[in-house]
LUMROMI-113935 format. One record per residue (C-alpha): residue number from 0; z, x, y. Coordinates in steps of 0.2 Angstrom, whole numbers, plus 2048, in hexadecimal, padded with zeros to 3 digits. Layout:
LUMROMI-113935
+------+-----+-----+-----+
! bado !  c3 !  c1 !  c2 !
+------+-----+-----+-----+
!  NUM !   Z !   X !   Y !
...
+------+-----+-----+-----+
***
This chain:
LUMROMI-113935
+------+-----+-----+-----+
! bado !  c3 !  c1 !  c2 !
+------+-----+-----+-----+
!    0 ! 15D ! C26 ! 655 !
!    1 ! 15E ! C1E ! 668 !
!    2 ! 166 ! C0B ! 666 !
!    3 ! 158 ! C03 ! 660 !
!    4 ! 15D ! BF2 ! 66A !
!    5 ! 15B ! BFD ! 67B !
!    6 ! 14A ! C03 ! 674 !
!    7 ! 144 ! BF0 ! 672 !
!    8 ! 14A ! BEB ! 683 !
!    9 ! 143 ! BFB ! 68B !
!   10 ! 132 ! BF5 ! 685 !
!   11 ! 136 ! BE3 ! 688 !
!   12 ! 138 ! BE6 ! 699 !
!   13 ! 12C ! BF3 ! 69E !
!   14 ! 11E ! BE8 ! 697 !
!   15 ! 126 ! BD6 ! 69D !
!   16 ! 120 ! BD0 ! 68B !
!   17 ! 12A ! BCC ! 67B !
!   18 ! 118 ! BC9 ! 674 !
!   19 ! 112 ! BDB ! 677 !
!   20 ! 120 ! BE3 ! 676 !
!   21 ! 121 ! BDF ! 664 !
!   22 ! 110 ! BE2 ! 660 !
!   23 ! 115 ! BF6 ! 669 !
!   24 ! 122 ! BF6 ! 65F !
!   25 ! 11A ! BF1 ! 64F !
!   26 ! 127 ! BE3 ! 64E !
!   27 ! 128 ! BD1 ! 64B !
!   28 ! 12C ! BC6 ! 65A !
!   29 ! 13A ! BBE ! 652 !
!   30 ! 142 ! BCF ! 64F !
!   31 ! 13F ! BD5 ! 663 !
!   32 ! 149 ! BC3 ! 668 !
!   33 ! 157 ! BC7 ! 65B !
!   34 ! 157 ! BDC ! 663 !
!   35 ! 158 ! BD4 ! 675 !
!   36 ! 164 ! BC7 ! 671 !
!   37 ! 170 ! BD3 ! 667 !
!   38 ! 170 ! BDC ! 67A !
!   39 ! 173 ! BCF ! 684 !
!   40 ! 182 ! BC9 ! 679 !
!   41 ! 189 ! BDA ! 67A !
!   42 ! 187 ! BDB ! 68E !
!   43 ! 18E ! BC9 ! 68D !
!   44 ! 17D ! BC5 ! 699 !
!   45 ! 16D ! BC1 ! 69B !
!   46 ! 160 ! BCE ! 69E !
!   47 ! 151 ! BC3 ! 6A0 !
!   48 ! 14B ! BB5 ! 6A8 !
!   49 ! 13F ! BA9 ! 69E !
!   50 ! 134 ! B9D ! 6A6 !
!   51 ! 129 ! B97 ! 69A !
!   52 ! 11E ! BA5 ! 690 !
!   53 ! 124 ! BAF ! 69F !
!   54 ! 132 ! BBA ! 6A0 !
!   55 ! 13A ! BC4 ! 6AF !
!   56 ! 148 ! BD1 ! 6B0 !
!   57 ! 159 ! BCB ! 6B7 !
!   58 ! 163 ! BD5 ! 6C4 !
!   59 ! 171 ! BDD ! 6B5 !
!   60 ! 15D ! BDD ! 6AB !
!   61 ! 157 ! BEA ! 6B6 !
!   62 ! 167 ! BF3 ! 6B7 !
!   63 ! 165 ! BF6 ! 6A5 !
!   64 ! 153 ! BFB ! 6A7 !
!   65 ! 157 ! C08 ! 6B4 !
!   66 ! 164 ! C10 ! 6A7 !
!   67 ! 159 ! C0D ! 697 !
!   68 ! 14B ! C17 ! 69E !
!   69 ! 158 ! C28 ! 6A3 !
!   70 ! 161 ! C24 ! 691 !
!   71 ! 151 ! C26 ! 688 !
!   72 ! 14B ! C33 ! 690 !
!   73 ! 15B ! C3D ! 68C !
!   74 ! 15A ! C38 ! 67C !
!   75 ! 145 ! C40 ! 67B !
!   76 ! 14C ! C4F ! 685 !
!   77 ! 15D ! C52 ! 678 !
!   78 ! 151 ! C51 ! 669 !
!   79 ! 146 ! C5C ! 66D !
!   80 ! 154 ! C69 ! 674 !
!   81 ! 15D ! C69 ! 663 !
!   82 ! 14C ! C69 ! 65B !
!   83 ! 149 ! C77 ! 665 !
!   84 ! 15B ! C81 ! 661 !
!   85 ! 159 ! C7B ! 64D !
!   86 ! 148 ! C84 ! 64B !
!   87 ! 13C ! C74 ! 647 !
!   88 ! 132 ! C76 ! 657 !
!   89 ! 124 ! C7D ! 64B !
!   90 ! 128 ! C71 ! 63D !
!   91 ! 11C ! C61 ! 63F !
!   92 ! 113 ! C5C ! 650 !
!   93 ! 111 ! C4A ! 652 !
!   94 ! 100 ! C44 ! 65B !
!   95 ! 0FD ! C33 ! 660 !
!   96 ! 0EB ! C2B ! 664 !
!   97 ! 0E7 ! C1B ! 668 !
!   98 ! 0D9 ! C13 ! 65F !
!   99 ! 0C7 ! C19 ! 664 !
!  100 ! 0CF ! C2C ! 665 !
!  101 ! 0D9 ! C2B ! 657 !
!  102 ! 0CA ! C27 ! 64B !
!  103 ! 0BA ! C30 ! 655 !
!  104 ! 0C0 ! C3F ! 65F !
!  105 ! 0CF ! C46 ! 65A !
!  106 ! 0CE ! C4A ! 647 !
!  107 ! 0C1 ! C58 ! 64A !
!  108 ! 0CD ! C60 ! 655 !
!  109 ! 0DC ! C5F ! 64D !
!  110 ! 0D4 ! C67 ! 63D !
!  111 ! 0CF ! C78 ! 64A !
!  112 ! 0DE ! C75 ! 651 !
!  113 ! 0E8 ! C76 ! 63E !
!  114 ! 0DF ! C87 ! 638 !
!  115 ! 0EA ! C8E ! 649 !
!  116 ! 0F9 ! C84 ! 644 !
!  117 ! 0FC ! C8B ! 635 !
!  118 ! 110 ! C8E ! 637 !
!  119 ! 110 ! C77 ! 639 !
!  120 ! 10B ! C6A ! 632 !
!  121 ! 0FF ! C5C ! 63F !
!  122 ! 102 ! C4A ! 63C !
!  123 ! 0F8 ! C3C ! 646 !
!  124 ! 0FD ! C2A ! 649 !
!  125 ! 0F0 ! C1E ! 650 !
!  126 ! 0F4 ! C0D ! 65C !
!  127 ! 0ED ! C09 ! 66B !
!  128 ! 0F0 ! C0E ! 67D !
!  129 ! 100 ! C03 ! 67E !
!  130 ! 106 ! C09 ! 66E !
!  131 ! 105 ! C1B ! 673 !
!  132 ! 10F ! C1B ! 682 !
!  133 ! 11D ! C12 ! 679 !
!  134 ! 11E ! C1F ! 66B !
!  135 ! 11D ! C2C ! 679 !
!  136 ! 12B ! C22 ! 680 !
!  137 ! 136 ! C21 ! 671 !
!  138 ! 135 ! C33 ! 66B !
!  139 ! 129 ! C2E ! 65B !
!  140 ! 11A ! C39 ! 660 !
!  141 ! 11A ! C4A ! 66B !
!  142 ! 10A ! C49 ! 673 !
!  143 ! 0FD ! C3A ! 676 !
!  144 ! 0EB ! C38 ! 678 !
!  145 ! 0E6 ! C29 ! 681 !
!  146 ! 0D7 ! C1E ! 684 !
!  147 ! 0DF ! C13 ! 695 !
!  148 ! 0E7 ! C16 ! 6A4 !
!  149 ! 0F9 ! C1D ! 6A4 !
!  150 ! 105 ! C17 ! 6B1 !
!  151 ! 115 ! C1D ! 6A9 !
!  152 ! 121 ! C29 ! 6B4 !
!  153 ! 128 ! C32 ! 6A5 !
!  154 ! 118 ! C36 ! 69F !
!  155 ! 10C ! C43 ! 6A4 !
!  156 ! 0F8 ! C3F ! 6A2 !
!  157 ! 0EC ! C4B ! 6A2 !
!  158 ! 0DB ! C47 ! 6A4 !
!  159 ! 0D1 ! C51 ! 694 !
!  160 ! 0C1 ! C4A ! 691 !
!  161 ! 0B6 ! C3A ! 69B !
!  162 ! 0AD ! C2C ! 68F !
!  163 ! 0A2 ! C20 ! 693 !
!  164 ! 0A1 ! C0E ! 68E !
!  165 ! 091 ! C05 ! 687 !
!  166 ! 08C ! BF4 ! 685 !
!  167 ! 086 ! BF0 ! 670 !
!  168 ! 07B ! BE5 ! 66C !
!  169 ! 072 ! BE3 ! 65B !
!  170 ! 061 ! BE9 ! 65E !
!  171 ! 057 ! BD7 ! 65E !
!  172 ! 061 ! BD3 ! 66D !
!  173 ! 05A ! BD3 ! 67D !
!  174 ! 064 ! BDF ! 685 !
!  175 ! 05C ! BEB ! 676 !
!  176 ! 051 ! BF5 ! 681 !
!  177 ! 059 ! BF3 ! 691 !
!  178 ! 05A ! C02 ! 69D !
!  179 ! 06C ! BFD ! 6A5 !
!  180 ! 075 ! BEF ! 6A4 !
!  181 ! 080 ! BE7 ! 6B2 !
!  182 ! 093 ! BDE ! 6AE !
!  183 ! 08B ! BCE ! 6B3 !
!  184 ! 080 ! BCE ! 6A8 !
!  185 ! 08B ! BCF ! 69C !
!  186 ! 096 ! BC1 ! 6A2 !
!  187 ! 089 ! BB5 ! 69A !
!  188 ! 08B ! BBA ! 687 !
!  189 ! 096 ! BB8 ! 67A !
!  190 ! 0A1 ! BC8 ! 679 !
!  191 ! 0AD ! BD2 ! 66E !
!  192 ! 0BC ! BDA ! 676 !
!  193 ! 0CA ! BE7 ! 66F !
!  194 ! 0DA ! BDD ! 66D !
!  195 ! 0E8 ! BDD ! 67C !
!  196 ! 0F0 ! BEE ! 67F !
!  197 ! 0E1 ! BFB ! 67C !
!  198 ! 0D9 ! C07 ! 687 !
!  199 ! 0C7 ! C00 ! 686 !
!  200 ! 0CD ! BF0 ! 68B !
!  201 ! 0D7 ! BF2 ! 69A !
!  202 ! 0CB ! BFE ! 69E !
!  203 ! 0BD ! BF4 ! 69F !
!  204 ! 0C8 ! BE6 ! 6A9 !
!  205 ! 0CA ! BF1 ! 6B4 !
!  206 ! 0B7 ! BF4 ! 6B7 !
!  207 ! 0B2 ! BE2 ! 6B8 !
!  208 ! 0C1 ! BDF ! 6C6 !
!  209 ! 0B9 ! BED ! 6D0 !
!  210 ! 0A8 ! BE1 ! 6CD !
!  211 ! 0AF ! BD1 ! 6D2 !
!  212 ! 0B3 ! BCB ! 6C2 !
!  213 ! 0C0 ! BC9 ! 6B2 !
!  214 ! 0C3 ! BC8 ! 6A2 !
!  215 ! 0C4 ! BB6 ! 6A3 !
!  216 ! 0B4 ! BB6 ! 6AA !
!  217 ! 0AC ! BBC ! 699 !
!  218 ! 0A7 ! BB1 ! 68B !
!  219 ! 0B2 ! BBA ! 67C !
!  220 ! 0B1 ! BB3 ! 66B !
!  221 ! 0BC ! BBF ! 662 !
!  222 ! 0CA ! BCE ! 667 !
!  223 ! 0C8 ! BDC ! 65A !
!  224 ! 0D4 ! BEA ! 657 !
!  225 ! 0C9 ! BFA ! 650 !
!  226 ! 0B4 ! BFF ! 65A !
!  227 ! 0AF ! BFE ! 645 !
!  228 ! 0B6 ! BEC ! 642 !
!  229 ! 0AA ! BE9 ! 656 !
!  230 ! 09C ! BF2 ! 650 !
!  231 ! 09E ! BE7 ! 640 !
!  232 ! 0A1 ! BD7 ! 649 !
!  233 ! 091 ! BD9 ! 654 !
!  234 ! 083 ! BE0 ! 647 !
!  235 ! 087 ! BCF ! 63F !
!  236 ! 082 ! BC6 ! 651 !
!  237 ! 093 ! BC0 ! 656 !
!  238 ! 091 ! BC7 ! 668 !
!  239 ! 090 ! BD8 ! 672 !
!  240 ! 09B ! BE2 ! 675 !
!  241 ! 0A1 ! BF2 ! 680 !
!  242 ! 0A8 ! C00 ! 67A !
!  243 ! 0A9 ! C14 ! 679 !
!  244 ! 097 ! C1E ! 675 !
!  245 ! 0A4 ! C29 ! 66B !
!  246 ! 0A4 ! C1E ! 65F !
!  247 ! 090 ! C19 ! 65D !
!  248 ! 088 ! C27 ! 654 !
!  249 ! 085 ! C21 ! 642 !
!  250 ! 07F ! C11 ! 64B !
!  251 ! 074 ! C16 ! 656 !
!  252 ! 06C ! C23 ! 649 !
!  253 ! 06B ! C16 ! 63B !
!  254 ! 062 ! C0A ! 64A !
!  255 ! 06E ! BFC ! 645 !
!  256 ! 077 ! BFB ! 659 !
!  257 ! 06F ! BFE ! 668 !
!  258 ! 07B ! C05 ! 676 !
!  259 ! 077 ! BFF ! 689 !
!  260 ! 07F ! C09 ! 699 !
!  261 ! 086 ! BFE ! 6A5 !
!  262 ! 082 ! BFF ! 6B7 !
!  263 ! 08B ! C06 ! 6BE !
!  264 ! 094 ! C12 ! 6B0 !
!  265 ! 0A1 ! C0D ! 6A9 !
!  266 ! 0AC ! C1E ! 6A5 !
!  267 ! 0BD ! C22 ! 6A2 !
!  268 ! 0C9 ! C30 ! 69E !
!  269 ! 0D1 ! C36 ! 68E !
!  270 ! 0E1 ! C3B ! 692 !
!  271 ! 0EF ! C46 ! 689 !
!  272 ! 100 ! C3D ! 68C !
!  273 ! 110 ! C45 ! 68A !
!  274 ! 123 ! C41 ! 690 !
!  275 ! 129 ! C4C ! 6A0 !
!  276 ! 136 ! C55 ! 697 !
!  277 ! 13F ! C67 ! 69A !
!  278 ! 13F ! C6B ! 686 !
!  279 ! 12D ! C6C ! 680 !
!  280 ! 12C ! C71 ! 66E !
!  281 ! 122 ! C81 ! 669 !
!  282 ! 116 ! C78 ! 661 !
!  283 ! 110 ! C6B ! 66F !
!  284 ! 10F ! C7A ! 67B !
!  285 ! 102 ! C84 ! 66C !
!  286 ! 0F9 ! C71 ! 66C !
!  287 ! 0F6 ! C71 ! 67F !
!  288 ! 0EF ! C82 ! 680 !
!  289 ! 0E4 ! C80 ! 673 !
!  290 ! 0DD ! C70 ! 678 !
!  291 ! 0D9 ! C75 ! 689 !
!  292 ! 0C9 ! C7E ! 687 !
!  293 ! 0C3 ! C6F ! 680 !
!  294 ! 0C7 ! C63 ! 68F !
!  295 ! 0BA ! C60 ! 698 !
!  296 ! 0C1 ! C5B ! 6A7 !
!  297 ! 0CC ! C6A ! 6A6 !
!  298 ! 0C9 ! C74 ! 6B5 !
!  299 ! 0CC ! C65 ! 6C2 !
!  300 ! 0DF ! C65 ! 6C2 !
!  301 ! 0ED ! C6E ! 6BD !
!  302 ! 0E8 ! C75 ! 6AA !
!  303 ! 0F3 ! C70 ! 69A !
!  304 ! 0FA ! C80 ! 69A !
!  305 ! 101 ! C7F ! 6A9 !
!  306 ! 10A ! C6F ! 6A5 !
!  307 ! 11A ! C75 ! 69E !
!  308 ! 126 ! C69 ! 6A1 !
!  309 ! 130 ! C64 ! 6B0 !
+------+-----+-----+-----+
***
């Protein structure tokens, strides 16, 4: 319902890229130019400075930004208010995961979770990290579950369960039967990485900049967009890989992968991601409290069920 030109520039300009931004949006890039130029003939301005395959915000840009982020955020906090008054609060609760949760950790709990929920329906949408937030931010899901770090004001992240990541490698490599493994070691090798935009990957950037190093630094030969198109990818030998144990089981039992700590750990937090909003709908409120017992990392901060808006 929000002006969908406002919701293309929003993302534009929170993410400074017309190339991710359409991949968020699950829109060509030709269609995001047309969005943003349709804007900038109505405002009779620019909003962006392009310098090459970089763009910028303009001063009237920013402007726009600034009231973009209060309109949409009205918008989430009128639709859920009339949802509210109109009675769907219980109707259907809209769950977003991004990839590793969405196809490993989740299901189970939604289907406990459903034998409760027996006045709504559950339906789940799966992206990665990037695409999450961006539903969040555009009113498509009520609650996320996410993989990567959330730096989003409107949103509040709650840290719900720690995973760790392991280094694959078929098991006639010779990392098969190592204890540990450090991230230099891992620099020499041919490796396969989730695609720009996912939790796993800005998480492990994250880990070799706190180790000296990049992603530039590693030899990659492919970016892969699901762990099972990975685990494919290396049980043929195209490279290692890191990702999530969550995802390793039938592996590891069938003896097909091996899975290799790095030293030291690589963890990180699952998170449940939701807009700060004064109108929370029934429904998101019963999903909170019930997930709660099952968050590990529960009892270090405020619980879910205290989060009720604000």
């Amino acid at each position: 319902m929000a002006d969908r030109r406002l919701q293309v520039f929003y993302t534009v300009a929170r993410l400074l890229s017309f190339t991710r931004a359409s991949e968020t949006l699950h829109m060509t890039q030709p269609a995001v130019t047309f969005q943003i130029r349709a804007l900038e003939d109505y405002f009779n301005t620019k909003l962006f400075h392009r310098t090459g395959n970089k763009i910028a915000l303009t001063r009237v840009g920013e402007e726009v930004f600034s009231y973009a982020e209060q309109i949409l955020a009205l918008y989430s906090e009128m639709d859920n208010a009339v949802r509210n008054r109109s009675g769907d609060n219980i109707g259907v609760l809209l769950i977003g995961a991004s990839t590793t949760i969405g196809e490993y950790k989740i299901p189970r709990l939604l289907g406990e979770f459903q034998k409760h929920f027996t006045d709504g329906k559950l339906r789940l949408k799966v992206s990665n990290t990037v695409g999450i937030v961006h539903m969040l931010d555009t009113n498509d899901i009520d609650i996320g579950i996410v993989e990567g770090p959330v730096n989003n004001k409107n949103l509040v992240a709650k840290v719900c369960w720690r995973d760790q990541l392991m280094v694959i490698c078929p098991p006639n490599h010779e990392f098969a039967d190592a204890p540990s493994i450090k991230i230099k070691q891992v620099q020499p090798h041919p490796i396969i990485v989730r695609e720009e935009g996912s939790g796993t990957q800005q998480v492990i950037s994250d880990y070799m900049d706190q180790h000296g190093l990049s992603l530039g630094d590693l030899q990659t030969t492919m970016e892969l967009g699901s762990p099972e198109s990975i685990k494919s990818a290396v049980k043929a030998g195209l490279g290692i890989s890191i990702i999530s144990e969550a995802t390793l089981d039938k592996e590891l039992k069938l003896g097909t992968l091996r899975a290799i700590p790095l030293d030291p750990p690589l963890l990180r937090p699952f998170s449940i991601v939701y807009k700060r909003q004064q109108f929370r709908l029934r429904a998101m409120q019963e999903f909170l409290d019930f997930v709660e017992p099952f968050c590990d990392e529960a009892g270090e901060d405020e619980p879910l069920s205290g989060l009720r808006g604000g």
